[in-house]
N, C-alpha and C positions, 0 to 999 in steps of 0.2 A: 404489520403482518409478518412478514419472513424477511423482510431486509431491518436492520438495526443500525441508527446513528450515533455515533459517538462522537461527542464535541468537547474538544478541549474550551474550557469557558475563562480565558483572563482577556479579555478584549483591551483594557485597561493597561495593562502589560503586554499588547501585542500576542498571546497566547503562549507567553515565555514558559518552556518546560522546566518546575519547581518541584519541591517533592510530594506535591499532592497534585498534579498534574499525572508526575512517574507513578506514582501511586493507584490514583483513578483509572490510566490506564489498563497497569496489569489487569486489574480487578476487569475491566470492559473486555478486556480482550481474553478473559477465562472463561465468561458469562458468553462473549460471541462462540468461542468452539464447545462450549459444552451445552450450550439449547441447542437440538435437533430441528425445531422450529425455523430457525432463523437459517436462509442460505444465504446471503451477502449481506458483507457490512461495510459502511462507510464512514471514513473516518474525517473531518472537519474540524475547522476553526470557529471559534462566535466572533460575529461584526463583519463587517470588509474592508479591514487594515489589514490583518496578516492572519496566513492560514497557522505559522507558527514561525517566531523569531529564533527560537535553538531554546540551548539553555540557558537560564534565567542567570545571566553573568552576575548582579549584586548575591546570590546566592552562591555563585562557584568562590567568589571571592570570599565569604563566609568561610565556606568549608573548608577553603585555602587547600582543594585536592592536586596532586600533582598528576597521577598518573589514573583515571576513574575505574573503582573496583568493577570486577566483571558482573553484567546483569545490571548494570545502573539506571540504565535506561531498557526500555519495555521496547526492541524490537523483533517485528514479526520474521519468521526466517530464521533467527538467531537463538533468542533465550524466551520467545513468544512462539507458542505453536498454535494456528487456525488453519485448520483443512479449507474453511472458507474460502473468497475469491473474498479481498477489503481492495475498495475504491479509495484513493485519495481524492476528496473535492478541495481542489487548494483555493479556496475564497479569493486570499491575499496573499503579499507575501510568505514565503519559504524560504528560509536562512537556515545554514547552518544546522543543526540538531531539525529544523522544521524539513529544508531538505530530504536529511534522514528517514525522518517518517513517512515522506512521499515517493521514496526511494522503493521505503521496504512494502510498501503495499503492491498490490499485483498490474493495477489500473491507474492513472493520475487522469483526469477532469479535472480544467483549470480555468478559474475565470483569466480574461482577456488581460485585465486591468491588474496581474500578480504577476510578481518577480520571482526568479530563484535560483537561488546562492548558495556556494560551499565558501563561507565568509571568514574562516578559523585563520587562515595570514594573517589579515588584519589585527586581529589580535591575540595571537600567538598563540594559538590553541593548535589542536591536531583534528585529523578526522581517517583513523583506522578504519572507520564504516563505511568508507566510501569505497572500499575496494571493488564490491560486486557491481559498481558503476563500469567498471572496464567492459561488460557482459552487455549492456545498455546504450552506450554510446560511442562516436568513435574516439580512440585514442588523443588524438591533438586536441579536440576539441575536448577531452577530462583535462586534460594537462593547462590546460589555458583556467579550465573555469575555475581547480585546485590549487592555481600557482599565482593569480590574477586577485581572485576574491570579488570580480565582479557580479553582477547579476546579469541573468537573461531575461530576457523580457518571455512573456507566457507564447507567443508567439515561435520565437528561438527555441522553446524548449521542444516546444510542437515539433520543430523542423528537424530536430536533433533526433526526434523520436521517445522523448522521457516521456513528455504528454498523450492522448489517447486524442481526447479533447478538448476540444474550448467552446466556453460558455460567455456569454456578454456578464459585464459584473452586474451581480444580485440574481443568477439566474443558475450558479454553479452548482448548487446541492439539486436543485431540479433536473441539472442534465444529468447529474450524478447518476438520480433515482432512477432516469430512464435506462442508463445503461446498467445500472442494478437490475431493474426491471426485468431486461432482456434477457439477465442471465438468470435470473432466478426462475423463470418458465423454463429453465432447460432440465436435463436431469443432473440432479445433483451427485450421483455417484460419477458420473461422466466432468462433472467441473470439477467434483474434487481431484480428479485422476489426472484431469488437463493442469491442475495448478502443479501438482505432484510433478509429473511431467517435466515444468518447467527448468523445476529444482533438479531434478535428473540430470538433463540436457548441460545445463549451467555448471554445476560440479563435476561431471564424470566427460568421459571421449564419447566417439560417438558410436562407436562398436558397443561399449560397458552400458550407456544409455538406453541402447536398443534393445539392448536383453534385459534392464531392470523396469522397462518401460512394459516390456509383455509380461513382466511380474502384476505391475502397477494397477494394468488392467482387466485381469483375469476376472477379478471380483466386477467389475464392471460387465465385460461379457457372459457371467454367470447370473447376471441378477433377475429380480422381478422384471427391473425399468429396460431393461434391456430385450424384453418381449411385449410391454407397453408400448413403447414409441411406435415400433413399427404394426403393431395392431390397431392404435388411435389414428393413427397416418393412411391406414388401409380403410378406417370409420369417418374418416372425415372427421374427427373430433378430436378437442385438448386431450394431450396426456395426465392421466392421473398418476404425478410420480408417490412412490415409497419411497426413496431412499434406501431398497436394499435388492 
């Protein structure tokens, strides 16, 4: 119906990002902001080993890249635009590049039994993506999990605040749907403006915020849904949203 999943599928390879993985994506994530249909989308791994391992190391080693051209990878926020609200359901582990992608979605749902790691120390790699982590967590604790290469357990992450929720393993894409669920009853000109919002908040002070934020939401306070809610609310009955 109006929510969309999108599963990376190398179960086999831990769901290592290759270039028909980078590929698939883009293509899913142009198909999630351009169907009006669909208001949230969730993004997963196949299996319950790992929600994604990073990128496919026998393939970096291929390409033998030193520094990766800009746009390499399909993240939302950056060189991926979706008005949408995307859930991360992290099944399994989260390493590295897998991180990344749980990073850059709005929500993380994580089963119990999943790790997750900024693992590039260990094997000499970088992670320039990881900056908006600063926005997210506290200070020592980025510096420990960027300098360490450890993992946290789904638990830790919880506590840190990366996480939203947790689900028992096999049961992750279902709490996902719920909290998809909950958002997608709402009005969509109102989540888009809340994601907006966030990106506001996060890039600018809080003076420049406040004033691009009553930009944000004029169209919001102008719209159809915005004399629905409170007419359905006064009928005792669901909103019929538009969307405009």
């Amino acid at each position: 119906d109006d929510i969309a999943i999108i599963t990376i599928n190398r179960p086999d390879q831990r769901n290592a990002i290759n270039r028909e993985v980078r590929a698939g994506l883009f293509d899913a994530f142009a198909q999630l902001h351009a169907d009006d249909a669909i208001r949230v989308g969730i993004l997963t791994g196949s299996g319950d080993k790992a929600f994604c391992a990073g990128a496919d190391l026998k393939e970096m080693a291929q390409l033998g890249l030193a520094v990766l051209p800009p746009g390499f990878f399909p993240v939302l926020g950056d060189n991926v635009h979706v008005e949408k609200p995307v859930i991360a359901a992290v099944n399994g582990d989260a390493f590295a590049g897998g991180w990344m992608f749980a990073q850059m979605c709005d929500l993380v749902v994580a089963s119990r039994a999943a790790r997750f790691g900024i693992t590039e120390a260990k094997v000499g790699r970088g992670f320039p993506w990881a900056a908006p982590l600063i926005h997210m967590i506290p200070q020592k604790v980025m510096a420990e999990i960027l300098m360490t290469g450890v993992p946290l357990s789904a638990q830790r992450a919880y506590e840190i605040g990366f996480v939203n929720r947790l689900a028992e393993p096999g049961q992750t894409l279902e709490e996902a749907m719920k909290l998809a669920r909950e958002i997608a009853a709402n009005a969509p000109l109102t989540v888009a403006a809340a994601k907006h919002l966030i990106a506001l908040a996060t890039d600018m002070g809080r003076s420049a915020a406040l004033t691009a934020a009553q930009h944000a939401f004029d169209r919001v306070y102008r719209s159809e849904d915005a004399q629905e809610g409170p007419r359905a609310f006064g009928e005792k009955r669901k909103p019929v949203w538009k969307n405009r």
